[in-house]
KEMI-446845 format. One line per 5 residues: their letters; for each residue z, y, x of N, C-alpha, C. Coordinates in steps of 0.2 Angstrom, whole numbers, padded with zeros to 4 digits. Layout:
residues N
A	Z Y X Z Y X Z Y X | ...
end
This chain:
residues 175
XXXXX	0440 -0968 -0425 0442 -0969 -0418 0438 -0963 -0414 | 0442 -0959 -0410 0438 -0952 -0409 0436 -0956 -0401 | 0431 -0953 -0399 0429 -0954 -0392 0434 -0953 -0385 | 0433 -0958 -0381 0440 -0957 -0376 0436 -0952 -0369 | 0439 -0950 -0368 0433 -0945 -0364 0439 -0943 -0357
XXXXX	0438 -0943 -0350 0440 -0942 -0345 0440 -0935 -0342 | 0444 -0929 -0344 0441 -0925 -0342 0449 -0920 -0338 | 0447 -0917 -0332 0451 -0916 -0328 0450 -0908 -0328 | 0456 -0904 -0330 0458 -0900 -0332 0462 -0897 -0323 | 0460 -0890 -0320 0464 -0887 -0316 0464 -0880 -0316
XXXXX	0467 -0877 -0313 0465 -0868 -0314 0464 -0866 -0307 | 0458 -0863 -0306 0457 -0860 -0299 0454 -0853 -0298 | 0458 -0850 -0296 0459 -0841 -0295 0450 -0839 -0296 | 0447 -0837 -0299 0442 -0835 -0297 0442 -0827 -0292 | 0436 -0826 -0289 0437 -0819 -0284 0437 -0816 -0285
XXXXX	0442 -0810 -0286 0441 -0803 -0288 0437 -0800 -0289 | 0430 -0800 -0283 0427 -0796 -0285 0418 -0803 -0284 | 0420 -0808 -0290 0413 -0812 -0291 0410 -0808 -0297 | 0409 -0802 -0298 0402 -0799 -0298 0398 -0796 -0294 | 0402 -0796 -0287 0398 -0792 -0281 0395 -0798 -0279
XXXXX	0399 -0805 -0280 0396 -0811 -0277 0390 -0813 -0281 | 0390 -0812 -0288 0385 -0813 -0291 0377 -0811 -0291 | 0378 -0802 -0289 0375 -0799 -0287 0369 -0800 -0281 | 0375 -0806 -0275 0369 -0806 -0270 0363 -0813 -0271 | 0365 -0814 -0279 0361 -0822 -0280 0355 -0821 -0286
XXXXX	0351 -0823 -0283 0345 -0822 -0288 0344 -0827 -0293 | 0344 -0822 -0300 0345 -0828 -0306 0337 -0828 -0309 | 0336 -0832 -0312 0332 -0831 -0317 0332 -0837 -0323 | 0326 -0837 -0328 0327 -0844 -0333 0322 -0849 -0331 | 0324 -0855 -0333 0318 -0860 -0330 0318 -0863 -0339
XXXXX	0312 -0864 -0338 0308 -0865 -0346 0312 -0872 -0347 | 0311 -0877 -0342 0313 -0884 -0342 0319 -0888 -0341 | 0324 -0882 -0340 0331 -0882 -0339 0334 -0884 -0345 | 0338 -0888 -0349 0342 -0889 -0353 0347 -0883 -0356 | 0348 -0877 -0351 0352 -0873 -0350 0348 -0868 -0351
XXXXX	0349 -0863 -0356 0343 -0858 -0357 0346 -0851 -0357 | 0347 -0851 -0351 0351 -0844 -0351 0350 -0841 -0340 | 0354 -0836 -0339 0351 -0834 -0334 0352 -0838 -0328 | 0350 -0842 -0324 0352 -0848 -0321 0350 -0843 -0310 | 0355 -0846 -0306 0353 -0847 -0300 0349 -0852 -0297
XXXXX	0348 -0854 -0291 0346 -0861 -0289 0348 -0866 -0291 | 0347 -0873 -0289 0353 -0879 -0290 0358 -0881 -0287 | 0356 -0876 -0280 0360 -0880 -0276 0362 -0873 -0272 | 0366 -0869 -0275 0371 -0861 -0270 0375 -0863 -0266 | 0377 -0869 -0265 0384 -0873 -0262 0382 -0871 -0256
XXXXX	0379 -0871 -0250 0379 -0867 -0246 0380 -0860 -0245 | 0380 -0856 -0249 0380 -0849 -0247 0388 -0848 -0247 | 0388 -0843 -0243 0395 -0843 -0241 0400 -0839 -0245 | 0398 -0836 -0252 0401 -0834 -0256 0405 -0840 -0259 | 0404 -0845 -0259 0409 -0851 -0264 0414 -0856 -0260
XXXXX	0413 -0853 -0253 0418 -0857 -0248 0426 -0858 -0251 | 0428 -0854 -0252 0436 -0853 -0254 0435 -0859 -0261 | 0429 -0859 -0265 0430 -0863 -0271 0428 -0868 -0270 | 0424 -0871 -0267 0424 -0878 -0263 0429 -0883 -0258 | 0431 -0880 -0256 0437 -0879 -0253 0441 -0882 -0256
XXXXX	0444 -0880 -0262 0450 -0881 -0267 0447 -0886 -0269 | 0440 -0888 -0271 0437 -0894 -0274 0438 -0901 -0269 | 0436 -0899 -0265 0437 -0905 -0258 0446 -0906 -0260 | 0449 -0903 -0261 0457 -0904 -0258 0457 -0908 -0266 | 0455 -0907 -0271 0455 -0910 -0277 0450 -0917 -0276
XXXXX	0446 -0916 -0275 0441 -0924 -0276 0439 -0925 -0267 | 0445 -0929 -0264 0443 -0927 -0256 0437 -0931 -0253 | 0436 -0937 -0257 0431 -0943 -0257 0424 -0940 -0262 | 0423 -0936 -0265 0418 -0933 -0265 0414 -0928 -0263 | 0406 -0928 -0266 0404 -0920 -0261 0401 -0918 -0266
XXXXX	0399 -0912 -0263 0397 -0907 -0270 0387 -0906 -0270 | 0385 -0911 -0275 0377 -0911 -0273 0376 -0905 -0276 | 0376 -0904 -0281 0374 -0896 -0281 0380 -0891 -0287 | 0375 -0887 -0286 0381 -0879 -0288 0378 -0876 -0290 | 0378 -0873 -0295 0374 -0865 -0300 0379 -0862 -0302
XXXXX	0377 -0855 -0303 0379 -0851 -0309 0374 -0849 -0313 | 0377 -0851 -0320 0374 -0849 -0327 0379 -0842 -0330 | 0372 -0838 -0335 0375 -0831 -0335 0374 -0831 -0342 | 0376 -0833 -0345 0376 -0833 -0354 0377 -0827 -0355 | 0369 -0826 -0360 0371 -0817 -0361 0370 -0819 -0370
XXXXX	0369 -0815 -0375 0369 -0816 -0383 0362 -0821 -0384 | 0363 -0826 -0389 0358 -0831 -0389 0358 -0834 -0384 | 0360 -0836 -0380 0358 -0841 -0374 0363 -0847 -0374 | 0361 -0854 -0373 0364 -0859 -0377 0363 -0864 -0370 | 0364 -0870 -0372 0363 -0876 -0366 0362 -0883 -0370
XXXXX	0356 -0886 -0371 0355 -0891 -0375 0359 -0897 -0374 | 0359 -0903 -0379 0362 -0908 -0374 0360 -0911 -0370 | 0364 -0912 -0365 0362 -0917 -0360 0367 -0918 -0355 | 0367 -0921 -0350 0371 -0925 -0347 0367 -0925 -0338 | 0371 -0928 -0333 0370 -0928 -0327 0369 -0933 -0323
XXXXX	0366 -0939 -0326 0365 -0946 -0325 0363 -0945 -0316 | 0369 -0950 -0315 0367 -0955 -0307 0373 -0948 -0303 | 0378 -0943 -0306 0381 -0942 -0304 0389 -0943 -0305 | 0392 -0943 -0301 0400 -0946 -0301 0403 -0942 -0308 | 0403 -0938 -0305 0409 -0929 -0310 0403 -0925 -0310
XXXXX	0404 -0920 -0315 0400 -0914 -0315 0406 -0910 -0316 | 0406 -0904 -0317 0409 -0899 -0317 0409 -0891 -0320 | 0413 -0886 -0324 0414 -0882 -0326 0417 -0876 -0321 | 0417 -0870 -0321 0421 -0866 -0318 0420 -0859 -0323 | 0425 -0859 -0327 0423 -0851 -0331 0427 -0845 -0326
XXXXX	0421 -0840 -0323 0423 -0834 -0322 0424 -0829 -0328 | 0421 -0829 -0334 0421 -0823 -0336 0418 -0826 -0343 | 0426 -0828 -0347 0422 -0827 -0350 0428 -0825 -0357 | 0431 -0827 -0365 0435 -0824 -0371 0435 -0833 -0372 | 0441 -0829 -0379 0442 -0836 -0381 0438 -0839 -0386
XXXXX	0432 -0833 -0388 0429 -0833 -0392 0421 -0834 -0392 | 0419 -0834 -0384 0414 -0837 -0383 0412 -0844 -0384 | 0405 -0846 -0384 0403 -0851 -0384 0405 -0857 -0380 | 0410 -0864 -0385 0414 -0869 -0379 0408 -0876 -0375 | 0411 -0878 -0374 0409 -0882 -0371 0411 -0891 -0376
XXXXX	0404 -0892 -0378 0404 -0898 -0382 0402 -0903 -0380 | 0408 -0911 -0380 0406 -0916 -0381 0404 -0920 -0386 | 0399 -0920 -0390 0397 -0926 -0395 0400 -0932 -0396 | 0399 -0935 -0398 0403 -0943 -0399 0395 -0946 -0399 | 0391 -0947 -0397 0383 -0950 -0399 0384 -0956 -0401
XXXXX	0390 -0961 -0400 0389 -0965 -0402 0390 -0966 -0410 | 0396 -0963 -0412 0399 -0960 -0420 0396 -0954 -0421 | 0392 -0949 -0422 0391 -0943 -0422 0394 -0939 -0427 | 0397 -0944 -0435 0399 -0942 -0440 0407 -0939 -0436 | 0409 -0940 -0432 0415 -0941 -0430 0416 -0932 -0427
XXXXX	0423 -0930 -0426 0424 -0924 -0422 0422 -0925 -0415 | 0420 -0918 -0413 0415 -0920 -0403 0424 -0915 -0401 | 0424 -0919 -0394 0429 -0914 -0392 0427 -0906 -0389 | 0430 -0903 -0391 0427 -0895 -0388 0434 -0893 -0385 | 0429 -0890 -0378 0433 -0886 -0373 0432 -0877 -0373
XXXXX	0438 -0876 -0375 0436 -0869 -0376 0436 -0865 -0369 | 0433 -0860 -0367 0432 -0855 -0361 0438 -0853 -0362 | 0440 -0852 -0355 0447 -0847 -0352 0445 -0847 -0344 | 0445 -0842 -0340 0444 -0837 -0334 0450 -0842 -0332 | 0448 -0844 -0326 0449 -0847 -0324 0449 -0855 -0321
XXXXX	0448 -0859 -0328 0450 -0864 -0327 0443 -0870 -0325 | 0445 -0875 -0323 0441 -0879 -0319 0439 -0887 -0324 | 0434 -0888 -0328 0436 -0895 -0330 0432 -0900 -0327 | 0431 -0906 -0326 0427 -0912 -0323 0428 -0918 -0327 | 0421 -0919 -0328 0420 -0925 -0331 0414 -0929 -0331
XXXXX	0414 -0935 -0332 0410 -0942 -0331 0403 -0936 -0331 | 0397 -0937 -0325 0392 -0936 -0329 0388 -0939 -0330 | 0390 -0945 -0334 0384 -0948 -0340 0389 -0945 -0346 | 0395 -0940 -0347 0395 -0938 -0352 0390 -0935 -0356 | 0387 -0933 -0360 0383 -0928 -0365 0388 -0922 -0368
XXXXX	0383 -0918 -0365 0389 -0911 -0368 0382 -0905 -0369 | 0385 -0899 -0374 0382 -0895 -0374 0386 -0888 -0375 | 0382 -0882 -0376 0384 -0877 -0377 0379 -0872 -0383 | 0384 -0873 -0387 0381 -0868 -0393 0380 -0861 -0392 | 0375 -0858 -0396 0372 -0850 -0392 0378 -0847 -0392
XXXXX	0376 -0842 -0387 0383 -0836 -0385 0383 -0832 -0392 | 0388 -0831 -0395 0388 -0822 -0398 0393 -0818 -0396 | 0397 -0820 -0391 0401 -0812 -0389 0395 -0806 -0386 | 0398 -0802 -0386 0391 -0797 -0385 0395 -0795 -0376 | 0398 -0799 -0372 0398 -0797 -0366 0398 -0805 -0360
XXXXX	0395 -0805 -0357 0393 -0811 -0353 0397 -0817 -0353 | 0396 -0822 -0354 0399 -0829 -0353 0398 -0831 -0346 | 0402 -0835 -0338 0398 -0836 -0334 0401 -0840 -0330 | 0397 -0844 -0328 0402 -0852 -0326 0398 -0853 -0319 | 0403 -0858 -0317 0397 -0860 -0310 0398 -0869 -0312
XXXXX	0393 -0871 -0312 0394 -0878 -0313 0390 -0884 -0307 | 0391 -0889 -0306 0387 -0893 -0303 0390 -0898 -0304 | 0389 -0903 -0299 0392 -0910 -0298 0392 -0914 -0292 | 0397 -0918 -0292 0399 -0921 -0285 0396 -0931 -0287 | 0397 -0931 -0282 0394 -0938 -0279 0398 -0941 -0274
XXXXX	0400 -0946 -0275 0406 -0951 -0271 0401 -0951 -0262 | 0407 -0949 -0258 0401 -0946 -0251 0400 -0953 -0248 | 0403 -0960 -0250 0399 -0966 -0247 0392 -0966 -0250 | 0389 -0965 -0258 0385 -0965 -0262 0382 -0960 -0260 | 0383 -0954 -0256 0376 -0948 -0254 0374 -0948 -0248
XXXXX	0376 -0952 -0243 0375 -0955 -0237 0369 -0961 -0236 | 0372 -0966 -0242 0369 -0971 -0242 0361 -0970 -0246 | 0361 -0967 -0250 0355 -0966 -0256 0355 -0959 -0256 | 0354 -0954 -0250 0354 -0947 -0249 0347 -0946 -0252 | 0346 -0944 -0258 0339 -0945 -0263 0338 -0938 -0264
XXXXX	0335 -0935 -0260 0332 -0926 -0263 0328 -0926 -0269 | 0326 -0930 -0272 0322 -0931 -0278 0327 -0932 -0286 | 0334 -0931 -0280 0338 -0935 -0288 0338 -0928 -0292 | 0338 -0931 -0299 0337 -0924 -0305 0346 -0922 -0306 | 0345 -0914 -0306 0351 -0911 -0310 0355 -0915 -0315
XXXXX	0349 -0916 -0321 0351 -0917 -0327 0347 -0921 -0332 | 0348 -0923 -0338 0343 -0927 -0342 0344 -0925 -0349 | 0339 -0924 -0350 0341 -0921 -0355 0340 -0927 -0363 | 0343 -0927 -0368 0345 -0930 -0371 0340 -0933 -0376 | 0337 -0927 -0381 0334 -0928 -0384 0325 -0924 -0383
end
């Protein structure tokens, strides 16, 4: 019995020209990140380059808000261990840039492990969201030209009001 997994599937234009937007956002790698590849802050959702794509999320999840935002810049070798986004509603995918032959986006089954995990493959454009106490990971890159997503996760806005916790963590990592 394979794992039943909630995962919500849209396509949303990315901007013509998000490598200029990219440009104005300071990346680097954090040792301690699950995510081992070229990372921004946790939290860009303020800056005014992602209005038009917040925007479209609000009108999608209008009862949520968005705790935090990054972009990841997966370059050859760069991978995302597993882990999950415990104490958040939904987390979230957006591939800007990426082939059909990049590295996907894996769900495990940790309860079954023998079982198939679901894999989302990359395609420009598309947007997926799902439970974050899911466990997912991303296998190293080897297209030889950049993978790049913007991810975070949103929060039911009666639950970030109520328990507005600037200590809560990104992520957990798994193992």
């Amino acid at each position: 019995m394979k794992q039943i997994l909630k995962i919500d599937k849209y396509y949303v234009r990315p901007p013509l020209n998000y490598k200029e937007i990219i440009k104005e956002l300071s990346l680097y790698r954090r040792e301690d990140a699950p995510v081992q590849a070229d990372l921004t802050d946790w939290n860009v959702s303020d800056c005014y380059l992602f209005d038009e794509f917040k925007g479209q999320l609000h009108v999608l999840y209008p009862t949520y808000q968005i705790e935090d935002l990054w972009v990841a810049i997966y370059r050859s070798g760069d991978y995302a261990e597993a882990h999950n986004h415990t104490g958040f509603d939904w987390s979230f995918v957006w591939y800007l840039d990426a082939c059909p032959d990049c590295s996907p986006l894996i769900f495990p089954d940790i309860k079954r492990p023998w079982l198939p995990p679901e894999v989302i493959k990359p395609k420009v454009g598309n947007l997926y969201l799902f439970n974050g106490e899911c466990v997912h990971y991303v296998p190293p890159h080897t297209c030889n030209h950049d993978r790049i997503v913007v991810s975070g996760n949103l929060i039911h806005s009666e639950v970030l009001y109520e328990n507005n916790d600037i200590n809560r963590p990104q992520y957990s990592k798994v193992f």
